[in-house]
C-alpha positions, 0 to 999 in steps of 0.5 A, spaced: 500 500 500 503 506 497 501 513 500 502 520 496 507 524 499 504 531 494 499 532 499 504 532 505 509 535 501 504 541 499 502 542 506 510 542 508 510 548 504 505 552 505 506 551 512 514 554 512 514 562 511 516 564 504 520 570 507 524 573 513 519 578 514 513 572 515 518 567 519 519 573 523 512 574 524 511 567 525 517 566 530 513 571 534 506 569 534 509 562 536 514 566 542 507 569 545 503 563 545 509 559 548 508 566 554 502 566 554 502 559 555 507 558 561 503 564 564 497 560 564 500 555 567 504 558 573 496 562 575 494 556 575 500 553 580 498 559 584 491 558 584 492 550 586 498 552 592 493 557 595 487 551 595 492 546 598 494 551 603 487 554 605 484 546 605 491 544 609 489 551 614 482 548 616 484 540 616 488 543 622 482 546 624 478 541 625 484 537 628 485 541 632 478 541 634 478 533 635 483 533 640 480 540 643 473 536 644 478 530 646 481 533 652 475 537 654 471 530 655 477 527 659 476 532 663 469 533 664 470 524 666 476 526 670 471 531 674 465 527 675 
């Protein structure tokens, strides 16, 4: 089974710029996507440490409510 390479070899050229001026262009477009992209990633890296921080601030909450409730039934066992 043999695949025509005209279409891939036509698709080859229209991709690559025709002038200096075009790969600039080109070479530009693709250096701010890449920026935008990062940037997107460390908002979104940010955003997930402030979530694992303010779910790790109320977990010791809530541990430190157990215990506190813990301690204060020992306590109330321990007067009576």
């Amino acid at each position: 089974m043999s695949i025509s390479t005209t279409n891939d070899s036509n698709l080859d050229l229209e991709a690559r710029p025709s002038t200096a001026t075009e790969e600039e262009l080109q070479l530009q477009i693709a250096l701010t996507l890449s920026r935008e992209k990062c940037k997107k990633a460390k908002e979104m890296k940010k955003s997930d440490d402030a979530r694992l921080q303010l779910a790790l601030e109320e977990s010791q909450k809530d541990n430190f409510h157990s215990l506190f409730c813990s301690i204060g039934y020992q306590l109330i066992f321990l007067v009576l």
